[in-house]
C-alpha positions as a printed NumPy array, in Angstrom:
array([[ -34.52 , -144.692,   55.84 ],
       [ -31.062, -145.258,   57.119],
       [ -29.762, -143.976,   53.17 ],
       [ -31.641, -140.609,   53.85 ],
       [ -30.117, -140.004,   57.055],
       [ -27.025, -140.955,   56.023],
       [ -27.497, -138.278,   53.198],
       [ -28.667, -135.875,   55.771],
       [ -25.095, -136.614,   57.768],
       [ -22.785, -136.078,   54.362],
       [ -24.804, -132.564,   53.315],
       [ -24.027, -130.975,   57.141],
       [ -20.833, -128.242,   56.768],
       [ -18.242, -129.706,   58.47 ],
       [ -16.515, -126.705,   60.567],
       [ -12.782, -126.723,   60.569],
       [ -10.884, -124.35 ,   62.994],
       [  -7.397, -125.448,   64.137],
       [  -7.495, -125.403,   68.023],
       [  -4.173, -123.786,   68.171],
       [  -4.979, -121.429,   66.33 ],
       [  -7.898, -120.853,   68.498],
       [  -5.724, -120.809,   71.792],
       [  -3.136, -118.794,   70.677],
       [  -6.108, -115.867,   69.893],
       [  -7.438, -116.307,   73.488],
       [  -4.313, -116.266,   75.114],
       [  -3.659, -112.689,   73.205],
       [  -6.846, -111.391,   74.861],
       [  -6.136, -112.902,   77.775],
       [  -2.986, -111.326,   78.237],
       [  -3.741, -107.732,   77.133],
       [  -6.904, -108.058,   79.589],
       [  -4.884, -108.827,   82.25 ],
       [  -2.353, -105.938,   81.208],
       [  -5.056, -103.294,   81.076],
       [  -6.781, -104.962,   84.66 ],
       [  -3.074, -103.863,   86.14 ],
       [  -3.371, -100.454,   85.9  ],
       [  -7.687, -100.017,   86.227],
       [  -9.763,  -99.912,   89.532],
       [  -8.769, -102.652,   91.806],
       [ -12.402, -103.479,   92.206],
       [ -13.275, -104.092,   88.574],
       [ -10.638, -106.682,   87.824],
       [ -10.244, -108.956,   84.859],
       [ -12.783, -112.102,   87.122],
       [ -15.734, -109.129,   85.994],
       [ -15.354, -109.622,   81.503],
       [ -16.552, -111.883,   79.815],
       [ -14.867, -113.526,   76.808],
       [ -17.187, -114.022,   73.996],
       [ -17.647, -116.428,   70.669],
       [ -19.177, -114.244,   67.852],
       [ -20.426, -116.523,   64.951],
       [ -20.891, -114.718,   61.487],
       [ -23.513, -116.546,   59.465],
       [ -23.965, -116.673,   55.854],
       [ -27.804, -116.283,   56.02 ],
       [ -29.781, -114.191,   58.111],
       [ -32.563, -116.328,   60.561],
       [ -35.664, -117.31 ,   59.195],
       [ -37.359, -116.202,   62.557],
       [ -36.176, -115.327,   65.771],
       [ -36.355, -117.488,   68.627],
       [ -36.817, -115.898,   72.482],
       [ -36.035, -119.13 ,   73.99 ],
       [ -32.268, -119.947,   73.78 ],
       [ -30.572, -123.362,   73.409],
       [ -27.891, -124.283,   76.433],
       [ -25.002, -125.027,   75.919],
       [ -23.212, -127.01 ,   78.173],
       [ -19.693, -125.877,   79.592],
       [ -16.945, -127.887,   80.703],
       [ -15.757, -124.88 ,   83.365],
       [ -18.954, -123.238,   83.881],
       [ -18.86 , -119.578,   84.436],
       [ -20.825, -119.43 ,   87.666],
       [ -20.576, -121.753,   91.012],
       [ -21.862, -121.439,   94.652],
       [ -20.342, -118.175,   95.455],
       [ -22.226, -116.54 ,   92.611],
       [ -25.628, -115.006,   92.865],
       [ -28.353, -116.072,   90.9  ],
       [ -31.989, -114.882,   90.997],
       [ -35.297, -116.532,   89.554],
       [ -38.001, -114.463,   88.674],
       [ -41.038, -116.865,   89.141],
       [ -44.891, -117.035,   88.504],
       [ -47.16 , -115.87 ,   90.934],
       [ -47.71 , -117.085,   93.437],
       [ -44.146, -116.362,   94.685],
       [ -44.214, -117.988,   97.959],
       [ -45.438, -121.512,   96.09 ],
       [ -41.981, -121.057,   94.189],
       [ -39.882, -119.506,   96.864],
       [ -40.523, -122.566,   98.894],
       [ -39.544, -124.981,   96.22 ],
       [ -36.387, -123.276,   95.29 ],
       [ -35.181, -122.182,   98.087],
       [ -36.012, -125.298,  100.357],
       [ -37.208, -128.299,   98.629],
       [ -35.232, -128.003,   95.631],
       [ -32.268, -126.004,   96.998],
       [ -29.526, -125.065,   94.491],
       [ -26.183, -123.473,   95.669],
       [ -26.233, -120.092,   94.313],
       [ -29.917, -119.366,   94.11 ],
       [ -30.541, -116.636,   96.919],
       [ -33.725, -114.829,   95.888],
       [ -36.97 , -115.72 ,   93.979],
       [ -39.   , -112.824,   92.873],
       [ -42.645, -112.873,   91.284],
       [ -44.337, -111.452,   87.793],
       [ -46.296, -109.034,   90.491],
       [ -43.828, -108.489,   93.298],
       [ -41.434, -107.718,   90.038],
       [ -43.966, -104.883,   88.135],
       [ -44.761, -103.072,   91.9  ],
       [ -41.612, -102.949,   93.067],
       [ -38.769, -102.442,   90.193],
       [ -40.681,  -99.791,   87.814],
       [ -38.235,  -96.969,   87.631],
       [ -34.868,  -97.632,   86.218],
       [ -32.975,  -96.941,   89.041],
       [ -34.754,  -99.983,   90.592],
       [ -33.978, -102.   ,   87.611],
       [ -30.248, -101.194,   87.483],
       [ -29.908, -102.282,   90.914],
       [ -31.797, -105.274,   90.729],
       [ -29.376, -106.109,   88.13 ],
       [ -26.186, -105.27 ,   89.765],
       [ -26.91 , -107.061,   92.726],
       [ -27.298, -110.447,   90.97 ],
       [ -24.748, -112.127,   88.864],
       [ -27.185, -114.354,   86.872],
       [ -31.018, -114.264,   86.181],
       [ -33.465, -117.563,   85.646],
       [ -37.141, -117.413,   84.952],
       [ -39.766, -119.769,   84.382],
       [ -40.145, -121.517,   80.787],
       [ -43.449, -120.027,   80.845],
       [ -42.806, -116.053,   81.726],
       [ -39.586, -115.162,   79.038],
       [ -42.184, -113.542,   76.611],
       [ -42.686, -110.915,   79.441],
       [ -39.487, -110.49 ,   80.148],
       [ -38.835, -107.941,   77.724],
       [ -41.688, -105.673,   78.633],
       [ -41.23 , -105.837,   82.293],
       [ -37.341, -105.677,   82.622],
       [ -36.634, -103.563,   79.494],
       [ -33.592, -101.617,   78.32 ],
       [ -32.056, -101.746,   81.328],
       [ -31.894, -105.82 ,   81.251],
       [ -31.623, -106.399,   77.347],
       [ -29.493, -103.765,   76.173],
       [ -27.17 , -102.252,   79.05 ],
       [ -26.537, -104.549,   81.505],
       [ -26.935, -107.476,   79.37 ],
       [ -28.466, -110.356,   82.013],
       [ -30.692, -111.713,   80.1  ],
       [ -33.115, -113.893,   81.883],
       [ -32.438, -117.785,   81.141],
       [ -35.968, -119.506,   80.66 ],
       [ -36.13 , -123.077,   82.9  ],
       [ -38.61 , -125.658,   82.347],
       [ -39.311, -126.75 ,   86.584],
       [ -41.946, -128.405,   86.366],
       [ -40.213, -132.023,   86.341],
       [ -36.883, -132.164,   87.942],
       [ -36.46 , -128.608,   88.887],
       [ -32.934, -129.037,   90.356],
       [ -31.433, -130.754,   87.692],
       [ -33.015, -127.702,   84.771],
       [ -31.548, -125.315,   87.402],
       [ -28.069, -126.777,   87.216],
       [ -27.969, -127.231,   84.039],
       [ -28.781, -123.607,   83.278],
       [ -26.324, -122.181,   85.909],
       [ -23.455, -124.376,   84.446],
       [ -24.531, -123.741,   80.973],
       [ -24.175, -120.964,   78.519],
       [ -27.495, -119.686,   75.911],
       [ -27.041, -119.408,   72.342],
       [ -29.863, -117.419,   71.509],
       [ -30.899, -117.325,   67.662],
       [ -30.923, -113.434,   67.011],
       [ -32.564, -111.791,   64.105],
       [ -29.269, -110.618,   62.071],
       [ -26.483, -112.766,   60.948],
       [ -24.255, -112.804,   64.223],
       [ -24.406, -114.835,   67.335],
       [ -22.183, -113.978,   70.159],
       [ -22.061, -116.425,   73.076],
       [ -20.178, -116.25 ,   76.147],
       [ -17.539, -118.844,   76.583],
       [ -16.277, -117.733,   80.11 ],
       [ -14.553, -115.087,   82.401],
       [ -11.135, -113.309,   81.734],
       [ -10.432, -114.36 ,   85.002],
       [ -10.512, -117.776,   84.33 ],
       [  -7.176, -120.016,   83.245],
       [  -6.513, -120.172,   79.338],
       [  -6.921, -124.403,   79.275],
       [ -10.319, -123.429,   80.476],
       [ -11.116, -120.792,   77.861],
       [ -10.257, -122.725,   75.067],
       [ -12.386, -125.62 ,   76.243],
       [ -15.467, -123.684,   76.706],
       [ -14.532, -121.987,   73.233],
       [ -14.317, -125.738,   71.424],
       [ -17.827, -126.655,   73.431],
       [ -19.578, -123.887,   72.189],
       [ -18.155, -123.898,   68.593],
       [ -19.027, -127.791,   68.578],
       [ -22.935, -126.309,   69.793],
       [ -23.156, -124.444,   67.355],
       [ -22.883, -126.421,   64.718],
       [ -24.753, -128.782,   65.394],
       [ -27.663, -126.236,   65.726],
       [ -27.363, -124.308,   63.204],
       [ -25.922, -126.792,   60.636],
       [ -28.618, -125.831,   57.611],
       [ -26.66 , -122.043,   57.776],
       [ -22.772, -122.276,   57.281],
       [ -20.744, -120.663,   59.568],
       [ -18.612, -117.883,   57.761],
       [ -16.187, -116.644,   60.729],
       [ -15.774, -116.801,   64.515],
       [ -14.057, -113.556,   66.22 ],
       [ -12.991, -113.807,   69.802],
       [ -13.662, -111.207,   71.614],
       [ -13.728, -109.553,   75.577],
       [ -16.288, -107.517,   76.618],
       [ -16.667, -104.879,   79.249],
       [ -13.209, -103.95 ,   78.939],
       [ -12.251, -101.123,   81.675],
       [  -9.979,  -99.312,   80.104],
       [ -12.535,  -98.681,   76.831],
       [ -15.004,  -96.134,   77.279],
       [ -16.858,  -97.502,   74.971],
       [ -17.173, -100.363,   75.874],
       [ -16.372, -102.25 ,   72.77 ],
       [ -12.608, -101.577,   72.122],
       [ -11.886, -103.066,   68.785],
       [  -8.165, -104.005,   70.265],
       [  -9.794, -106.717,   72.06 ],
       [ -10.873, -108.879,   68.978],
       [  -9.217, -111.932,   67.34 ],
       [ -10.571, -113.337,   64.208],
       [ -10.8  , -116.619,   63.195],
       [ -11.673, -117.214,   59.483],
       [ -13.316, -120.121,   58.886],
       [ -14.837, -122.101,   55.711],
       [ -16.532, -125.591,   55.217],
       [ -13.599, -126.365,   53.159],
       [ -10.709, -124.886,   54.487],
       [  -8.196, -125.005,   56.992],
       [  -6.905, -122.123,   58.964],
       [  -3.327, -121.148,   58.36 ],
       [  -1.815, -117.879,   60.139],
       [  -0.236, -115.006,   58.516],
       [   3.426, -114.737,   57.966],
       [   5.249, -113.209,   61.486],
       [   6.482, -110.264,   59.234],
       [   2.114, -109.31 ,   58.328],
       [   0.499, -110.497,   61.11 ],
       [  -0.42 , -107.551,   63.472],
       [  -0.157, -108.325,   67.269],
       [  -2.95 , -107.292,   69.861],
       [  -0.014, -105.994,   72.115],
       [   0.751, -103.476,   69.877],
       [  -2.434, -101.573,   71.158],
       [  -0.703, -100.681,   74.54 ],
       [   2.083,  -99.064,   72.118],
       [   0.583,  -94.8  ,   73.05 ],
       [   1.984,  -94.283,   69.166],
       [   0.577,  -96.986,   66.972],
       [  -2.758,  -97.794,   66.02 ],
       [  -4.434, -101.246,   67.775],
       [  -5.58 , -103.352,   65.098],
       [  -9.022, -104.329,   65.077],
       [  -8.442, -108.076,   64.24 ],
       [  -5.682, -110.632,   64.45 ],
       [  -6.248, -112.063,   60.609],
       [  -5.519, -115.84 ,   59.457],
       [  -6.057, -116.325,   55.883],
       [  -7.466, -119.712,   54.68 ],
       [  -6.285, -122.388,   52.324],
       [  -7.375, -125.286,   51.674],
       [  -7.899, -128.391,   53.237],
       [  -5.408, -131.312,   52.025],
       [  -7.257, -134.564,   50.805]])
């Protein structure tokens, strides 16, 4: 027995990224974020994006999964100041007096039922509030296969708060807190997986921890399907109205056996170049591979 798992150990990719590499591509974001945050709407600044980790897989999912796997962060994203909501079973004064008294959480301010949810939050402009007003959504273990149905669009594809299932029913403090100081990797049903790592506003020591956390996640869930590349990447950028600009992007290539090495200075393209009115942004900050020395 010990053999097999010891065979199981030597046949899992080993992930190599150079860490800094790694900083040096969030500091770039971080910098032209905070450049573009200088001259945007006072009220939207930098604290509001999100830096994310998108993994490029060589395989596509054999099925995907609604309930995500948390990640734990070093410098989580949200703290007492922040607001979360938990959208709860009926009957929602059995769970509002659990949460918000017996069990009390710092950041947790509202608790909201399945029913009190479909009466009053039909329309979308009822939705899109209910989602601006909170920073973060929970919801029982139990309900996230409604989720989609009852929140819709407005949740899972423009505002992006997805709601993070919690198991309460033993130790519902401690599943809280470690879904508020967490981040979800949530198994899509295409090759990429993008996974927040933390605010722009945050420092860049803080950043690239989160970033080595979630890479170090990853892996070990998804170890049967190599990971190809990792691009770094800030959402939510003001100053695109698009909301995706490719100028914020930094790829990492990566390989199970290679090492990444940078460009040379004279072909590697700088993201600071995209605040230059008469040259083109790039969309990625290459690295080519070579390999790993024995």
């Amino acid at each position: 027995m010990p053999a097999a798992s010891a065979a199981t150990d030597a046949e899992k990719p080993k992930l190599k990224v150079k860490k800094e590499l790694l900083a040096k591509a969030i500091r770039a974001l971080h910098q032209l974020v905070a450049k573009r945050s200088a001259s945007a709407n006072p009220l939207f600044g930098n604290s509001a994006e999100t830096m994310v980790l998108l993994f490029n897989l060589s395989q596509i999912p054999d099925k995907r999964r609604m309930r995500p796997v948390m990640i734990p962060l070093p410098h989580p994203m949200y703290d007492d100041k922040s607001e979360v909501c938990f959208l709860s079973k009926d009957p929602q004064k059995k769970y509002k007096e659990m949460l918000l008294k017996t069990h009390p959480v710092p950041g947790i301010t509202k608790v909201i039922g399945i029913d009190k949810l479909r009466r009053n939050y039909k329309s979308l402009e009822a939705k899109r509030a209910l989602a601006d007003a909170f920073d973060l959504f929970l919801c029982d273990y139990n309900c996230v296969e409604m989720m989609p149905k009852i929140l819709g669009k407005v949740f899972y594809q423009q505002k992006k708060k997805i709601p993070i299932p919690v198991k309460i029913r033993q130790e519902p403090k401690a599943m809280l807190e470690k879904a508020i100081n967490g981040t979800p990797m949530r198994i899509p049903s295409g090759p990429c997986i993008g996974i927040k790592i933390g605010r722009c506003g945050m420092t860049e020591e803080q950043l690239v921890a989160n970033a080595v956390a979630v890479i170090k996640g990853v892996v070990a869930n998804v170890w049967d399907n190599p990971v190809q590349s990792i691009t770094v990447q800030a959402t939510d950028a003001p100053g695109s109205p698009s909301g995706a600009d490719p100028a914020l992007r930094a790829g990492l290539l990566t390989s199970r056996s290679t090492t990444l090495m940078p460009l040379p200075p004279r072909r590697l393209r700088t993201l600071a170049s995209a605040a230059h009115p008469r040259r083109r942004a790039p969309s990625t900050v290459s690295c080519r591979p070579t390999r790993a020395r024995r």
